[in-house]
C-alpha positions as CSV (number, residue, x, y, z in Angstrom):
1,X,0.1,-9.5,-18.7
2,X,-3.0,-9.6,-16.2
3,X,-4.6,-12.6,-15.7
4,X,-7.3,-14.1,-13.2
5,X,-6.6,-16.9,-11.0
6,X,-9.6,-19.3,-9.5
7,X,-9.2,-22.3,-7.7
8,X,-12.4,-24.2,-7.2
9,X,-12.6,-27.0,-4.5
10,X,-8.5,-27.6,-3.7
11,X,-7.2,-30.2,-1.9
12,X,-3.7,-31.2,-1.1
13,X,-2.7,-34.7,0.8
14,X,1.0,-35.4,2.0
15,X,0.1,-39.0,2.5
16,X,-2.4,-39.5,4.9
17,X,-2.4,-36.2,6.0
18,X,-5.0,-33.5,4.4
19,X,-3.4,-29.9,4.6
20,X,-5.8,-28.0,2.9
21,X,-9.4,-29.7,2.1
22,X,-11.7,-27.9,-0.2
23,X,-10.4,-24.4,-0.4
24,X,-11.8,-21.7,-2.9
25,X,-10.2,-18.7,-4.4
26,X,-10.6,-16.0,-7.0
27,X,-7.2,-13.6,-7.8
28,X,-8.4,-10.7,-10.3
29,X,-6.3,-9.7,-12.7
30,X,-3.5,-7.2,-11.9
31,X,-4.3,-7.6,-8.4
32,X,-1.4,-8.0,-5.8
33,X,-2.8,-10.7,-3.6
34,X,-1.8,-12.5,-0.5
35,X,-1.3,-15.0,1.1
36,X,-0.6,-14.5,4.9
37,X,-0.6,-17.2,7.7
38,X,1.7,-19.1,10.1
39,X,4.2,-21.1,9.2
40,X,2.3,-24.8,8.5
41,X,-0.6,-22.9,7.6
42,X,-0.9,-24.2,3.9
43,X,0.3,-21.0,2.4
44,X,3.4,-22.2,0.3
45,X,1.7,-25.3,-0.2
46,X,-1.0,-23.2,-2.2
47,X,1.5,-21.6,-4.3
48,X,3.4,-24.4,-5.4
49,X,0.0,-26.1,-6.3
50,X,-0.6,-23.3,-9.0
51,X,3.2,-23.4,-10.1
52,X,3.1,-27.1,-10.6
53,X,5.5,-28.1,-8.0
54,X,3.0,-29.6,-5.9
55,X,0.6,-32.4,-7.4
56,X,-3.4,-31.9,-7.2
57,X,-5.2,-33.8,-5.4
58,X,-8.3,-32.3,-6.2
59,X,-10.3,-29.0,-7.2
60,X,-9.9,-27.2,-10.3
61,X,-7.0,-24.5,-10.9
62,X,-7.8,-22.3,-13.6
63,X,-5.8,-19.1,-15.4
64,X,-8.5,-17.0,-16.9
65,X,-10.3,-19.5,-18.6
66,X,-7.4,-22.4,-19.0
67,X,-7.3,-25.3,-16.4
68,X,-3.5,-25.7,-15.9
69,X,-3.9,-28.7,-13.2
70,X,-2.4,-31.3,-15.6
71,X,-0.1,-28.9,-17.6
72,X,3.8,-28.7,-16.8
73,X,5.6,-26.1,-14.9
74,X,7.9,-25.4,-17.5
75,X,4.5,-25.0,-20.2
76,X,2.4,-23.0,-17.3
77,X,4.0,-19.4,-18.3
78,X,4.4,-18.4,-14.8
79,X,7.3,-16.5,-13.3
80,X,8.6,-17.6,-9.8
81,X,10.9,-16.1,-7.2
82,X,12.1,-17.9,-4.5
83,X,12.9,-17.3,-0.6
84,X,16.9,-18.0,-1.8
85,X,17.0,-15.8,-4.7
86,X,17.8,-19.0,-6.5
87,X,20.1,-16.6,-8.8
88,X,22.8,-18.9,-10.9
89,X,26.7,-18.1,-9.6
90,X,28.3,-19.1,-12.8
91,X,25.9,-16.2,-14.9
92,X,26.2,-12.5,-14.6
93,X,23.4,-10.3,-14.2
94,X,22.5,-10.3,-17.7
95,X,22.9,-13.8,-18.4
96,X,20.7,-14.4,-15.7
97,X,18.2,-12.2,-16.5
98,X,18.7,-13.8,-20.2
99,X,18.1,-16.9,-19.0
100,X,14.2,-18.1,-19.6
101,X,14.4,-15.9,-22.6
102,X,17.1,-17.8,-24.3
103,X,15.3,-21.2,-23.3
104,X,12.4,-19.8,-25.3
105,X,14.9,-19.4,-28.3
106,X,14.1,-15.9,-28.9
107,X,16.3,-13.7,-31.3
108,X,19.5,-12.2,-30.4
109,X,17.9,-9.0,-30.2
110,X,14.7,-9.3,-28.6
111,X,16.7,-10.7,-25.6
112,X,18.9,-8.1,-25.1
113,X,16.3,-5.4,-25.7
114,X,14.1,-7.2,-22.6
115,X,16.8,-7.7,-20.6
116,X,17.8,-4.1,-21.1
117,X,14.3,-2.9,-20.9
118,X,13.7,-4.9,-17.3
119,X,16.9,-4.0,-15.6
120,X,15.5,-0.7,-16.0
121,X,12.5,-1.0,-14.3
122,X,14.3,-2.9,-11.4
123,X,17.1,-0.2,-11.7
124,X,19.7,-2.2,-11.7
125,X,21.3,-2.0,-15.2
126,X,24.0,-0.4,-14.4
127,X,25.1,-3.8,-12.8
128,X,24.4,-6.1,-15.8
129,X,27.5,-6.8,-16.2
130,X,28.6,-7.9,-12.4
131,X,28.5,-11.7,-11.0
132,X,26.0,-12.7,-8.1
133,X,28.6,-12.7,-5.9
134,X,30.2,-9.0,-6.3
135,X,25.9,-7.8,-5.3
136,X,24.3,-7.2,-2.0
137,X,21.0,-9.5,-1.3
138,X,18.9,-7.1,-2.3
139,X,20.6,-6.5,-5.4
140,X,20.1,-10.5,-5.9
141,X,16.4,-10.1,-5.0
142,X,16.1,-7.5,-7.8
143,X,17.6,-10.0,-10.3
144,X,15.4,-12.8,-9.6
145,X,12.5,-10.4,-9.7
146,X,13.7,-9.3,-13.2
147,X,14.2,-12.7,-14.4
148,X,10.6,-13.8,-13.5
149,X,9.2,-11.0,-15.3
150,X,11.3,-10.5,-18.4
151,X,9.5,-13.8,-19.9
152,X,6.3,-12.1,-19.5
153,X,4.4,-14.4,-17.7
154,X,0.5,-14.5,-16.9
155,X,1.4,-14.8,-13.5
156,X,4.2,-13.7,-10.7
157,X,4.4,-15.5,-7.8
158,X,6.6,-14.8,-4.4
159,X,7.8,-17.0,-1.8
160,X,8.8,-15.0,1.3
161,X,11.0,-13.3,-1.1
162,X,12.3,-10.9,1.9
163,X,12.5,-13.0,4.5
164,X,16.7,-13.4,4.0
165,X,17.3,-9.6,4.1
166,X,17.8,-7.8,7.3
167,X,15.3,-5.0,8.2
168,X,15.8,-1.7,6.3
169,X,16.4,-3.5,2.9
170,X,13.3,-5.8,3.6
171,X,11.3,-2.0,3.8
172,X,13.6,-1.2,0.4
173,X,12.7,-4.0,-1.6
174,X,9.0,-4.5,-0.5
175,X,8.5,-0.7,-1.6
176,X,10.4,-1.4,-4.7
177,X,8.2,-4.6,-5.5
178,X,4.8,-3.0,-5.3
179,X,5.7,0.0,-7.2
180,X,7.5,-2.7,-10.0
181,X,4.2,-4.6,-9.5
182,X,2.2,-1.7,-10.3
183,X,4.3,-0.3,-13.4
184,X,3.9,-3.7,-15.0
185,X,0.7,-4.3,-13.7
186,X,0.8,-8.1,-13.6
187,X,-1.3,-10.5,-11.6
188,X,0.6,-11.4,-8.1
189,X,0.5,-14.1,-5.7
190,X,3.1,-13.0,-2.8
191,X,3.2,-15.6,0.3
192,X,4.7,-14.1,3.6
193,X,4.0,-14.5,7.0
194,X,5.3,-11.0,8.2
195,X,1.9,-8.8,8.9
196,X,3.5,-5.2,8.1
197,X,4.8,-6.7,4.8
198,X,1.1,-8.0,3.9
199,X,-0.3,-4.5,4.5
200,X,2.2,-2.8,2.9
201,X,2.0,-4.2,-0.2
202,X,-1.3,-5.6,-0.9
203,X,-4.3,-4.6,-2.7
204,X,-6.3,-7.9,-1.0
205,X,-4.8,-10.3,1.4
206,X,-6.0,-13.8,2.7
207,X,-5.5,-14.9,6.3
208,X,-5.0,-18.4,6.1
209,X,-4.5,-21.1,9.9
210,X,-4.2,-24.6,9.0
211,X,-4.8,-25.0,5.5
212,X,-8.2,-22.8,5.8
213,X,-8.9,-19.3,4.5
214,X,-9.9,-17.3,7.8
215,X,-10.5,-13.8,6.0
216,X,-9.8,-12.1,2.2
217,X,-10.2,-8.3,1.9
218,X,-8.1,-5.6,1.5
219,X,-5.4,-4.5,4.8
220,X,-7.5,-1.9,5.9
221,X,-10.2,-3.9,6.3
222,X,-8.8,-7.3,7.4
223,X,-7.0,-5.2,10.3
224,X,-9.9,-3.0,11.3
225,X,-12.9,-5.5,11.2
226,X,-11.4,-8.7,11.9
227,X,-13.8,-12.0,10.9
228,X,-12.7,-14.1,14.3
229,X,-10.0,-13.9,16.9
230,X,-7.7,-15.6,14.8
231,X,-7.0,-12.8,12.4
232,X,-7.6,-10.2,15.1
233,X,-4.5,-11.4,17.0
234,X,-2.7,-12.4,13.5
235,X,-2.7,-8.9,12.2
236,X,-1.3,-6.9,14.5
237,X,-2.6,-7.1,18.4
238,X,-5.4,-7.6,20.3
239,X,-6.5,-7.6,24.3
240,X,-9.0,-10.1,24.5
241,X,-11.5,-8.9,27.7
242,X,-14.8,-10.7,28.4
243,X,-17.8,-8.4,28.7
244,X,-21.6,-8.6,28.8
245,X,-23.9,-7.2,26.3
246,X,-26.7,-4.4,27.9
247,X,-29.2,-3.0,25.5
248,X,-31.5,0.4,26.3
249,X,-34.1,0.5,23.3
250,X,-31.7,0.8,20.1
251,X,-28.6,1.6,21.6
252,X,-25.9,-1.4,23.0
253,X,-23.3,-1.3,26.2
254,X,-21.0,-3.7,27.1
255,X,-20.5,-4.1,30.5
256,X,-16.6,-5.2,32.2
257,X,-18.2,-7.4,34.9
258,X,-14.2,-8.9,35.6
259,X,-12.6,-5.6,35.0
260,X,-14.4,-3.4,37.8
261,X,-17.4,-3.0,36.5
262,X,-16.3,-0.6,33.8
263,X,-19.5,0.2,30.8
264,X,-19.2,1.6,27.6
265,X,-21.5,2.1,24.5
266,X,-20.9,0.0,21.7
267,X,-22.3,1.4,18.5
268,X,-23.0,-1.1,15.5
269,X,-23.5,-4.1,17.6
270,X,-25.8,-6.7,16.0
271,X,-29.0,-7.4,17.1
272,X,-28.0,-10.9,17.2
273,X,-26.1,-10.2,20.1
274,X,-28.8,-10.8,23.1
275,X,-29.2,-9.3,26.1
276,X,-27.1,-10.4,28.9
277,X,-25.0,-12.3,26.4
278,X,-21.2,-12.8,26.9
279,X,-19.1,-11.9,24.2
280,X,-15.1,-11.4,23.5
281,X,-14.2,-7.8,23.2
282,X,-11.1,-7.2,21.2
283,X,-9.2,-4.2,21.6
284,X,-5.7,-3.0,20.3
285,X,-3.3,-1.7,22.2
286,X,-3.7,1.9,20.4
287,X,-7.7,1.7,21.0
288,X,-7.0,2.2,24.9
289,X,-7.1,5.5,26.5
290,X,-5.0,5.9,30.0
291,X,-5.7,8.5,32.3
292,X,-3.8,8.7,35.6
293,X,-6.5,10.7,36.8
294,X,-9.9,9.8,36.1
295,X,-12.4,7.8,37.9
296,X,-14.0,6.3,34.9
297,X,-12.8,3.4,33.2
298,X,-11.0,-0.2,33.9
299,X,-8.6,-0.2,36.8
300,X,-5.1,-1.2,35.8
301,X,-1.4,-0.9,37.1
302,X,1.2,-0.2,35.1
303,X,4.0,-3.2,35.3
304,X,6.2,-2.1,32.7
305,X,6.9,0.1,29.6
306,X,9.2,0.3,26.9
307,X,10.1,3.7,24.8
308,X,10.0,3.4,21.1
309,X,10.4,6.8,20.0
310,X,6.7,7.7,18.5
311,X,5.3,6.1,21.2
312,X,5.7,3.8,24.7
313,X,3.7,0.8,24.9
314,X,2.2,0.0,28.4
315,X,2.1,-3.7,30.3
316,X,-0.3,-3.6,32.3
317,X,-2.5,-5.6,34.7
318,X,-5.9,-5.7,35.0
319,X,-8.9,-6.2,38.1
320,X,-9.2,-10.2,37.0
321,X,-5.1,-10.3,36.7
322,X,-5.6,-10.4,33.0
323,X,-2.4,-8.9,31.3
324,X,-2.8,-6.6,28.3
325,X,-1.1,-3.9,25.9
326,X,-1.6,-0.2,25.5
327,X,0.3,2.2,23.6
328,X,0.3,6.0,24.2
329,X,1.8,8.4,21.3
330,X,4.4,10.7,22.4
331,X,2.7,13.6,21.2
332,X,0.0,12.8,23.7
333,X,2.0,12.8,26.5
334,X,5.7,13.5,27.1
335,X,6.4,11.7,30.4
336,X,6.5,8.0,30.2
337,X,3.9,6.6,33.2
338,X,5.9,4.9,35.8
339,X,6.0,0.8,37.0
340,X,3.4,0.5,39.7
341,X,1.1,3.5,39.1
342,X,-3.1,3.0,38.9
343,X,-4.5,3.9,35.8
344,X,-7.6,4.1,34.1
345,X,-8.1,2.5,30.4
346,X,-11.4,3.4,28.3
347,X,-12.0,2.4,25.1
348,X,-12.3,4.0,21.5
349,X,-15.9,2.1,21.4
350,X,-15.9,2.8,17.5
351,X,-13.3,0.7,16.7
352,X,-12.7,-2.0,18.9
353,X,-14.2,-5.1,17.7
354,X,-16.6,-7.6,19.2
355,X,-16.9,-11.6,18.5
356,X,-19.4,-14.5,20.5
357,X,-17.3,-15.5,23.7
358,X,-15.8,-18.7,21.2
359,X,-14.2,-15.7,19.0
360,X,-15.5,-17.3,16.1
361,X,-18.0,-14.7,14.7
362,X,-18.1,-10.8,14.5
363,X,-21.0,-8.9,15.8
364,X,-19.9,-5.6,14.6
365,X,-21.9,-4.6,11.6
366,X,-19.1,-3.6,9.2
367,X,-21.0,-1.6,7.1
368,X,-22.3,1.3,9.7
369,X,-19.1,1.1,11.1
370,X,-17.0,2.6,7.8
């Protein structure tokens, strides 16, 4: 049931307007693979191209070695679940699972030994025999994920199939889906624009902003080397802080000029990056480190906080009147810090990330930095 996905060259027009322009993209096969962007960004757009909602405009869409661009949706043998569930009233679980089977004109008995088999594996045949509107929406999620895979398909593709449940079950079902995904083992295209759900499930993600593929590599490495501003401030958080670039022999600094003055070494800096040279410093919330009581560091006063259990994040204000985030775990300190206090904020300089002053290119060497 794994396939490979490539689309060479695509380009999508909604009349005179261009939404995506000569993208390129290989899926491997079994790989859980998204797509993760704004709304507008292109995203859904992408995924109804490879379904055959959306008409081609150019490029080259291929399945393994089979260019589908001019072949029908219903002849394309890919399964689809939508944002709505799109699960039929009239049909109980069963018959709704049934569905694409009996379209296919399969025996009696193959039918209800796949249906049986899949309700299984999305544990919910127990229910078979209730109507859509007797289960919960997760339950509903759970048959619409079973009827896109009971037909087998080359392909399963997701369109922000959590985005109508409220928190908890969205955790639920996104745990369920990745484990389903991995028991069946079947290529996946899954389009979202919630970060935590990209990283949670994913085994490569793309970061796509206006119709243009920003980033592609697995979570942990999309979130912790970042290929422009964009993504760094798209997944998850980032302070953006102007410094300077110093070098002594091998060994790089960046200098705070704005923000008191404050220094700190910068390991796997590229030698692209000159001296004297302004740059964009990115650093996460979690990658500050506040100390009410030393001298080192960037000045900043505490202007809020809020309590989140594991741990309070900071507002604070810096030297140039530059706002930005911190976050302290509770194990590391018990009292919260309160409004108006002078702080101190270093930096984990091995993991904050540094782009040219446009925040259009790293100059963190990714490969040292591992």
């Amino acid at each position: 049931m794994s396939a490979t996905i490539t689309i060479e060259n695509a380009v999508k027009r909604f009349g005179n307007d261009t939404i995506i322009n000569g993208l390129d993209l290989s899926i491997r096969p079994g790989e859980f693979f998204t797509l993760l962007g704004p709304s507008g960004c292109g995203k859904t757009t992408l995924l109804r191209m490879i379904i055959g909602f959306n008409t081609i405009e150019g490029g080259v869409f291929k399945i393994d070695d089979q260019v589908i661009n001019d072949i029908p949706t219903s002849k394309r043998n890919i399964g689809m679940v939508f944002q709505n569930y799109a699960v039929f009233p009239h049909m109980s679980v069963f018959d709704n699972v049934a569905f694409g089977l009996k379209n296919r004109k399969l025996p009696k008995k193959e039918i209800q030994e796949r249906v049986e088999a899949i309700l299984k594996v999305v544990k919910i045949d127990h229910l078979k025999d209730r109507m859509p509107a007797k289960l919960s929406g997760g339950q509903q999620q759970r048959v619409a994920l079973a009827r896109a895979i009971v037909i087998e398909p080359q392909v399963l593709l997701m369109d922000e199939p959590l985005s109508n449940l409220d928190a908890k079950l969205r955790v639920e079902m996104r745990n369920a889906i990745r484990r389903i995904q991995q028991q069946i083992g079947i290529t996946t295209v899954y389009v979202t624009h919630d970060q935590e759900e990209a990283l949670a499930v994913s085994d490569r993600l793309a970061v796509m902003n206006n119709g243009v593929i920003q980033q592609i590599n697995t979570p942990s490495r999309v979130y912790q080397r970042p290929a422009n501003q964009f993504v760094s401030n798209f997944i998850g958080l980032s302070n953006f802080l102007t410094a300077r670039v110093k070098w002594n022999g091998p060994e790089a600094s960046l200098c705070f000029e704005a923000e008191g003055g404050y220094e700190t070494a910068i390991p796997f800096l590229k030698r692209e990056a000159a001296e004297g040279q302004e740059v964009m410093a990115a650093v996460r919330p979690e990658e500050f480190i506040m100390s009410t009581k030393g001298e080192t560091g960037i000045p900043a006063t505490v202007q809020n906080s809020v309590f989140l259990g594991t741990a309070t994040h900071y507002f604070l204000t810096l030297p140039s009147g530059r706002e930005v985030e911190a976050i302290q775990h509770s194990d590391e300190l018990w009292e919260i810090i309160p409004n108006g206090t002078q702080v101190r904020l270093t930096v984990k300089e091995k993991k904050i990330n540094v782009f040219t002053a446009d925040g259009s290119t790293p100059l963190i060497i990714w490969e040292e930095s591992r």
